[in-house]
C-alpha positions as CSV (number, residue, x, y, z in Angstrom):
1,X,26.2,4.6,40.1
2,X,28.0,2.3,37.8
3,X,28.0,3.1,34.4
4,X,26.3,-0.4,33.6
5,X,23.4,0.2,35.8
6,X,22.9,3.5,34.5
7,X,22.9,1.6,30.8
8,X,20.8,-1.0,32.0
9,X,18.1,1.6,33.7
10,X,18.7,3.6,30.0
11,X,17.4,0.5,27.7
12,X,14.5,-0.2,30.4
13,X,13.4,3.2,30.2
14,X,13.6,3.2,26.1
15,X,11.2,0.0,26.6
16,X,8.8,1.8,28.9
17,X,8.6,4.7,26.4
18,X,10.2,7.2,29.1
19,X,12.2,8.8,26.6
20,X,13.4,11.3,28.0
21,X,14.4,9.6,31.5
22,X,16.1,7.4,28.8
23,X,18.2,10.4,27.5
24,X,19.1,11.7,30.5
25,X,20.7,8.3,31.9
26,X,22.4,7.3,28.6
27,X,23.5,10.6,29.1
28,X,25.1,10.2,32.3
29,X,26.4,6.8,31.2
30,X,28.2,8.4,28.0
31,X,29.5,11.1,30.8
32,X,31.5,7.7,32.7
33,X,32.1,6.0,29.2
34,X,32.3,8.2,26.3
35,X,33.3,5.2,24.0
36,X,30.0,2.6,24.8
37,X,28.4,1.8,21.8
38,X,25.1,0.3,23.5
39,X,24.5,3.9,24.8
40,X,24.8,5.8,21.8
41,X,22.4,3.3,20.0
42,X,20.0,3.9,22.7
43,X,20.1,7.1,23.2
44,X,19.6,8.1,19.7
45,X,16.7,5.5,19.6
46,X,15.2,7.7,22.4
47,X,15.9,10.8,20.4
48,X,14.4,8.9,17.2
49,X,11.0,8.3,19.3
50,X,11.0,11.8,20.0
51,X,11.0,12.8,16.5
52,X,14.2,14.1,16.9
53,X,16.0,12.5,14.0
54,X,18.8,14.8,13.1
55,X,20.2,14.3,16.9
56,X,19.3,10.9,16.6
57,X,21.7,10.4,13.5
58,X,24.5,12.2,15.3
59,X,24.2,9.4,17.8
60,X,24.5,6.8,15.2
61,X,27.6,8.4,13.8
62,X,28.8,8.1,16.9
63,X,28.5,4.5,17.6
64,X,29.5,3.7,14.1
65,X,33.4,5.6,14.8
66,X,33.4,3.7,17.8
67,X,32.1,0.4,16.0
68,X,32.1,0.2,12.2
69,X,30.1,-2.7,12.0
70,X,27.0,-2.3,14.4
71,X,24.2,-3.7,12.0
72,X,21.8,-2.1,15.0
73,X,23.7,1.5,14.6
74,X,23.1,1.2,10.6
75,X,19.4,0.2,10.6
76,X,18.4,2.8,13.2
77,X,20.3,5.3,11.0
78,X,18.6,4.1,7.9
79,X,15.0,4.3,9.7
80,X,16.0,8.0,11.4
81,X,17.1,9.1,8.0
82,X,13.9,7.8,6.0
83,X,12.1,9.6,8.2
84,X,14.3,12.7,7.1
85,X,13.3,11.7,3.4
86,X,16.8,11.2,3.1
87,X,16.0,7.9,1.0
88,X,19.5,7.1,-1.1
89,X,21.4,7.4,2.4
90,X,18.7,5.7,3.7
91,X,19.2,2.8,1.7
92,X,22.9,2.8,1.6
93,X,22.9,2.2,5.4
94,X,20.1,-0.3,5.1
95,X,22.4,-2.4,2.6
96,X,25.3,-2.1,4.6
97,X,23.4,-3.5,7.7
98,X,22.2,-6.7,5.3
99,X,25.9,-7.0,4.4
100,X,27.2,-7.0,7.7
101,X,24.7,-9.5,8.6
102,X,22.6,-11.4,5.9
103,X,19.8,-12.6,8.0
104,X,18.8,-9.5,10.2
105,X,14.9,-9.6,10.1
106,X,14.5,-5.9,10.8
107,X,17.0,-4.6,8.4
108,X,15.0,-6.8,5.4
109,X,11.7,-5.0,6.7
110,X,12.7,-1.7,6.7
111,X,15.0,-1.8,3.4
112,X,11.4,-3.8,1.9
113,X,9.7,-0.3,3.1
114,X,12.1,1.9,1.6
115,X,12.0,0.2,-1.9
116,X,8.3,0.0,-1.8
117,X,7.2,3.3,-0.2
118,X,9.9,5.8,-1.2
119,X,11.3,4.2,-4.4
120,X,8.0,3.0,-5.6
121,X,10.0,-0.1,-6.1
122,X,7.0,-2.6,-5.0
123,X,8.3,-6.1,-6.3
124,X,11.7,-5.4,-4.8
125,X,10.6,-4.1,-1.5
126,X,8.3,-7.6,-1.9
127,X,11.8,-9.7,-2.0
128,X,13.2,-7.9,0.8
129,X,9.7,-8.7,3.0
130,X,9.2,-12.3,1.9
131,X,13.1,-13.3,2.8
132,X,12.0,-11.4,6.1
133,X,9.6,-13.7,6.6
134,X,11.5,-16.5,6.2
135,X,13.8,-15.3,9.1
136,X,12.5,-16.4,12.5
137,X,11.6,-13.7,14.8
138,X,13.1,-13.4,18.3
139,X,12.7,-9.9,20.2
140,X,9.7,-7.8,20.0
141,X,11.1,-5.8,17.8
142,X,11.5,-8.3,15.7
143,X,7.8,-9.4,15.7
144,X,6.8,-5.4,15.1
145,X,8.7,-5.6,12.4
146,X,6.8,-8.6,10.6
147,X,3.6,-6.6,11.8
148,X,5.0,-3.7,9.3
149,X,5.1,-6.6,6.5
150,X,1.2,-7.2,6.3
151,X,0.4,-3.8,7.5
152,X,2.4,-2.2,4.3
153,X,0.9,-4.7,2.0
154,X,-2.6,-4.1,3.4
155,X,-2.8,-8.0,3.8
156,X,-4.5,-8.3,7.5
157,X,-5.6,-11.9,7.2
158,X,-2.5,-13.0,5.8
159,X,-0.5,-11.3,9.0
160,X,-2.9,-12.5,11.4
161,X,-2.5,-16.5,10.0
162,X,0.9,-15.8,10.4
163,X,1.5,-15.1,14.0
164,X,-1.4,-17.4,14.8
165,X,1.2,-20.0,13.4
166,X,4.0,-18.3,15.3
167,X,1.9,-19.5,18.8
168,X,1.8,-23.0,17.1
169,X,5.2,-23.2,16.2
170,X,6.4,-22.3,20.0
171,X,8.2,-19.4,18.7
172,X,10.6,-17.9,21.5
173,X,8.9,-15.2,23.2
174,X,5.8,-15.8,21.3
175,X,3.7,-14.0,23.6
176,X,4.8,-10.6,21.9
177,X,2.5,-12.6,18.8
178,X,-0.4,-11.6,20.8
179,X,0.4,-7.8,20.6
180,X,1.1,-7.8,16.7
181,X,-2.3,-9.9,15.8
182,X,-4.2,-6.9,17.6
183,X,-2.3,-4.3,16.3
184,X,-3.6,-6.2,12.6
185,X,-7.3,-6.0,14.2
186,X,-6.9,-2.6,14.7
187,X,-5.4,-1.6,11.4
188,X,-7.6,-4.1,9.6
189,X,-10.3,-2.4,6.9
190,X,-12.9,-2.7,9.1
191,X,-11.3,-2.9,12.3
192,X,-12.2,-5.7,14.5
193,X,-11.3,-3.7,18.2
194,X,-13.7,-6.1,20.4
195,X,-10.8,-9.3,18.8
196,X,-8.3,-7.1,19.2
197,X,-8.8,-6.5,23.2
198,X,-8.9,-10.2,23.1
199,X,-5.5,-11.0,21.9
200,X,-4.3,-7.7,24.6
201,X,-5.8,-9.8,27.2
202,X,-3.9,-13.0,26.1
203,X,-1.0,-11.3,26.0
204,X,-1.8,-9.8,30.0
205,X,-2.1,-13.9,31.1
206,X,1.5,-14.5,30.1
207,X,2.0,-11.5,32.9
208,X,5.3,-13.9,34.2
209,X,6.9,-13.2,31.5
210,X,6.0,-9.3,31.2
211,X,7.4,-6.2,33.2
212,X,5.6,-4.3,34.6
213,X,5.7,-1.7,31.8
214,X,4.9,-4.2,29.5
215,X,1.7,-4.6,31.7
216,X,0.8,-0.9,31.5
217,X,1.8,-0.3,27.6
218,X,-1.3,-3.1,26.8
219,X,-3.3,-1.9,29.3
220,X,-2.6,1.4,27.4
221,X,-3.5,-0.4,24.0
222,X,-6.9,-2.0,25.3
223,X,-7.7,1.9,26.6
224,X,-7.1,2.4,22.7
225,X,-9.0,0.0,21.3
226,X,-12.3,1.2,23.6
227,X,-11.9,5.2,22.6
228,X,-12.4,3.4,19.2
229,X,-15.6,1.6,20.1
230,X,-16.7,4.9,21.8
231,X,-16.8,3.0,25.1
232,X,-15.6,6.3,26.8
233,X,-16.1,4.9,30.3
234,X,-14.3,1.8,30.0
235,X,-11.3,3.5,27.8
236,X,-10.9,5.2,31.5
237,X,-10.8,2.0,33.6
238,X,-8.2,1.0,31.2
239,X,-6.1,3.8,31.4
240,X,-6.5,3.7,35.1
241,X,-5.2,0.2,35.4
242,X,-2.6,0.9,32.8
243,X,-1.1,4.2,35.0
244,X,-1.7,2.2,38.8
245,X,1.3,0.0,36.8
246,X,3.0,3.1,35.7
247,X,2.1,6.3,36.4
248,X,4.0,7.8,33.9
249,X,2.4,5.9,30.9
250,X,2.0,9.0,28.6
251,X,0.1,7.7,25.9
252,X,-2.6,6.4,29.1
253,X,-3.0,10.1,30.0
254,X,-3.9,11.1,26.4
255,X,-6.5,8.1,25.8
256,X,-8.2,9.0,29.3
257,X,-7.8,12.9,28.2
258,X,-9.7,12.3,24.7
259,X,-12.3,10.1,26.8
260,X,-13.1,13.1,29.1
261,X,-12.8,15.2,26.0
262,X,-16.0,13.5,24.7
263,X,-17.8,13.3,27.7
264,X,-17.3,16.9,27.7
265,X,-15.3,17.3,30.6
266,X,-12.8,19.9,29.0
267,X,-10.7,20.3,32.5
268,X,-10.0,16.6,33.4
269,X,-8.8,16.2,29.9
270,X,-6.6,19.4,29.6
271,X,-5.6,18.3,33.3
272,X,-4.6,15.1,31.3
273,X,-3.1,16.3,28.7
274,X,-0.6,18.9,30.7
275,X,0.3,15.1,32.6
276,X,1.4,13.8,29.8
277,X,3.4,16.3,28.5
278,X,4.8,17.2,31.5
279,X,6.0,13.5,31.3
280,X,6.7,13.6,27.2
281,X,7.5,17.4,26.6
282,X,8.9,16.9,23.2
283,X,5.4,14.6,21.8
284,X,3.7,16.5,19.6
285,X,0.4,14.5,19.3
286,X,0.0,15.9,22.9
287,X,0.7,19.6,21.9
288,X,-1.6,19.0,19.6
289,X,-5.0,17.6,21.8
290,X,-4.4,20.4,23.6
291,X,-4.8,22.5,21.1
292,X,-8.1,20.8,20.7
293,X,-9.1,21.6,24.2
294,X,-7.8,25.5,24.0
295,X,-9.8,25.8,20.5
296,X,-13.4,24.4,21.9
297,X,-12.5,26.8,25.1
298,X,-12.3,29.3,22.5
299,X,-8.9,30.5,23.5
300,X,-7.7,30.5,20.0
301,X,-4.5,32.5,20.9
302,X,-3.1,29.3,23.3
303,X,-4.4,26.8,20.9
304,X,-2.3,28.5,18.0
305,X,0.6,28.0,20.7
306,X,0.1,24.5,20.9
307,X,-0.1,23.7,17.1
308,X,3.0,25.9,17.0
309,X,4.9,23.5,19.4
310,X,3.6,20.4,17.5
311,X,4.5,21.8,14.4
312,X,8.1,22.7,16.1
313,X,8.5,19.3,17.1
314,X,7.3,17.4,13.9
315,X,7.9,19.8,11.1
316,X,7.2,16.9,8.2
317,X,3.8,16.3,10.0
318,X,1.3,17.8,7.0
319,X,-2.1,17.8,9.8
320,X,-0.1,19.8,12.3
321,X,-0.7,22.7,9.5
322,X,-3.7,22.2,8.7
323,X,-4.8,22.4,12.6
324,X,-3.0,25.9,13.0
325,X,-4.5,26.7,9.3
326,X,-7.9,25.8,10.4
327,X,-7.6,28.9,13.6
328,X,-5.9,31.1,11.8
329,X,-8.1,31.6,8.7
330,X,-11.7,30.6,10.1
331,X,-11.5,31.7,13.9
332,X,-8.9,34.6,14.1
333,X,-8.9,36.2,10.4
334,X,-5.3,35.3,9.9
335,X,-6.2,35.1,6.2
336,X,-2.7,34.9,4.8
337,X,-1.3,33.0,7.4
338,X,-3.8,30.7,7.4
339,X,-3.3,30.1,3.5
340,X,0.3,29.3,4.4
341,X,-0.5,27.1,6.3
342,X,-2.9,25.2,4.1
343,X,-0.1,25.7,1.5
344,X,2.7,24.0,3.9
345,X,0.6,21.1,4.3
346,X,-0.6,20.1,1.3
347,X,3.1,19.9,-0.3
348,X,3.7,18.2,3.0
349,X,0.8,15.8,2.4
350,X,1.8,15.4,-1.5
351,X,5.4,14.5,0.2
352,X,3.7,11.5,2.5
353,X,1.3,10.3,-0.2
354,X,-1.7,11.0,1.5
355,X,-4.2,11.5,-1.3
356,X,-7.1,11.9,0.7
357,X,-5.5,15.3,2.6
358,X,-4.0,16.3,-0.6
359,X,-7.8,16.2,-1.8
360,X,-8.8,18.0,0.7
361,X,-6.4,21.0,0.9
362,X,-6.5,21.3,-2.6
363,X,-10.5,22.0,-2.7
364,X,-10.3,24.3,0.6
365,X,-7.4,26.4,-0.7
366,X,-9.5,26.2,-4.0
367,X,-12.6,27.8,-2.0
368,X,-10.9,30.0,-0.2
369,X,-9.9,31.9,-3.3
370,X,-12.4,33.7,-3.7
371,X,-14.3,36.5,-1.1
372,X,-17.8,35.5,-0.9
373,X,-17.3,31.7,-0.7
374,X,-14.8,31.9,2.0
375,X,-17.2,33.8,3.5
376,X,-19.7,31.3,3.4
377,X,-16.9,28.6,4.4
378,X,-15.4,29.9,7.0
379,X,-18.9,30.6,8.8
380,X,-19.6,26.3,8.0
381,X,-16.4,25.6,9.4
382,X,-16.6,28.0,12.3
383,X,-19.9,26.3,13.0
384,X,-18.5,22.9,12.9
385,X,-15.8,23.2,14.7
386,X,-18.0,25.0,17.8
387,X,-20.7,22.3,17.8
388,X,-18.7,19.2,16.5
389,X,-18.4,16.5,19.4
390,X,-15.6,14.0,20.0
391,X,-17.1,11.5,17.1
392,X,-17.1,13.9,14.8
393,X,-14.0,15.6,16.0
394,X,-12.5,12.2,15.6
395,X,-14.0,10.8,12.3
396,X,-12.6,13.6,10.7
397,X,-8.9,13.6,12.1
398,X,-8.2,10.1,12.8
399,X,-7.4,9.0,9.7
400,X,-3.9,11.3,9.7
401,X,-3.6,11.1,14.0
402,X,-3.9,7.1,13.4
403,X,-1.1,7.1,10.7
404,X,1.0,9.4,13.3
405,X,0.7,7.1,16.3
406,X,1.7,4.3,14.1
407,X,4.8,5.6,13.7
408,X,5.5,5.3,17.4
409,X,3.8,1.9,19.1
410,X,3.0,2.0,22.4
């Protein structure tokens, strides 16, 4: 096979979130020509999506020797090493990318980010979105990228006007307007799902323009939006739909898992579960509902393997510690460890901003100080965690699994 086809198939796969399928034909395109730039990029994308952003950078590098003046190679740099907390590099690829080309949306988003997230520069990173804005989007990745704008500033209304006027305008390929404006829904304080399925279903009638992957991933998204409602049943005639299009639609596997989570069917969902990471190995949201499913088993020893392999995979991740710190101090006496763990996470969570887990770990590794309280703790806990139900199980962990899966759209 032609080393364009196999680039081709590469970037398809990347769009269908078959990451690793992806790496392994970008691969074999980079075998037949070491020098194409396109691959690189897309391969390290892959590797980015797979939290793997130290390989993903060596990719970059490599595309930038072969071309010094990709503006895709420097943003997806920028973004990998952000992600790294490697801000000042960050940046400096960021700026180059502007420099190289003035009016490339996503380079404006993600520098806007930067300044306002990690240099706590809010009125610059405010420039960099509003001249985003002024830029008019093309790709989907473009439009995500404006969906970042309103998300960051917390200004739902204001995003969903704008991609309402988007449909007006005749934007090309306005259809991806649909996904963004339920994404917004979603993210919105308090989220609207039921308007959000909506605009999923709007953007299923412009199916001529759509793959088929495309089909599944909303699908997929609809699936989400009903194991938000609760609607457990119909989050699995979603997921169904979405994997008859594309039976390897990973994130499909997990939203029909959770759903047979809480209708208590702990072997269709772990029968989900190994699915999906048999499909996504390296995903460690997955690692970690099983986990779940292990822990309510009450095989705490396979559950601590799972949160070891999520926290493996996403080291920066602060709730991956705090799931491992949960079973090692309350269900298998792992005082010290489980400390560590707690400890890990918070200065994690301090790291990511996230005052409500810093909160949190600060008053349980407060608590656990002492003998008798942790006593009295641990037995709560214990308790809670035998007789809590998917609801609960969610309203207390979706806050932090939310903010992960953002990171990675389906």
């Amino acid at each position: 096979m032609g080393s364009e086809s196999l680039l081709q198939q590469g970037i398809v796969a990347n769009k269908d979130r078959e990451y690793d399928k992806a790496i392994k034909l970008l691969t074999s395109t980079l075998q037949q020509e070491p020098k194409l730039v396109e691959a690189y990029i897309e391969r390290g994308k892959a590797k980015f999506y797979l939290e793997q952003y130290k390989e993903a950078i060596e990719d970059f590098d490599r595309a930038l020797q072969e071309k010094p003046n990709s503006v895709d190679a420097y943003i997806s740099r920028g973004k990998a090493k952000s992600y790294l907390k490697q801000d000042k590099e960050a940046m400096k690829d960021l700026d180059r990318a502007i420099e190289l080309n003035p009016k490339s949306l996503p380079a404006y988003v993600w520098r806007g980010k930067l300044y306002r997230d990690d240099f706590k520069q809010k009125e610059r990173g405010n420039e960099d979105f509003d001249r985003a804005l002024k830029i008019i989007p093309e790709s989907d990745e473009d439009y995500w990228g404006l969906e970042i704008i309103f998300e960051d500033r917390k200004d739902y209304a204001a995003g969903i006007r704008y991609f309402t006027n988007a449909i007006d305008f005749n934007y090309k390929n306005k259809h991806y307007t649909y996904v963004q404006i339920a994404w917004l829904y979603r993210d919105m304080n308090p989220p609207n799902f039921n308007l959000a399925i909506i605009n999923e279903r709007n953007f299923l009638r412009s199916k001529n323009e759509l793959t088929t992957g495309q089909q599944s991933r909303s699908h997929q998204r609809i699936a989400l939006s009903y194991l938000y409602l609760n609607k457990y049943n119909e989050v699995i005639q979603s997921a169904n739909e979405s994997l008859r299009l594309n039976p390897k639609n990973d994130l499909s596997l997990a939203h029909r898992g959770q759903a047979f989570y809480s209708l208590k069917n702990s072997s269709a969902a772990l029968r989900d579960f190994d699915n999906a990471i048999a499909i996504s190995p390296k995903f460690a949201f997955f690692h970690t509902w099983r986990g779940y499913i292990y822990r309510d088993l009450n095989n705490y020893e396979r559950a601590i393997i799972e949160f070891d392999r999520a926290i493996q995979l996403s080291p920066s991740t602060a709730y991956h510690y705090k799931n491992r710190g949960d079973i090692n101090f309350y269900r298998l006496n792992r005082s010290a460890a489980g400390l560590a763990d707690y400890q890990k996470a918070l200065k994690l969570a301090k790291l990511d901003g996230d005052v409500e887990m810093v909160k949190d770990l600060n008053d349980s590794i407060d608590d656990l100080q002492t003998q008798p309280q942790r006593m009295i703790i641990g037995c709560a806990i214990a308790f809670l965690l035998s007789m809590v139900g998917f609801a609960g199980l969610m309203a207390i962990g979706r806050h932090n699994e939310a903010k992960y899966l953002r990171q990675f759209r389906g």
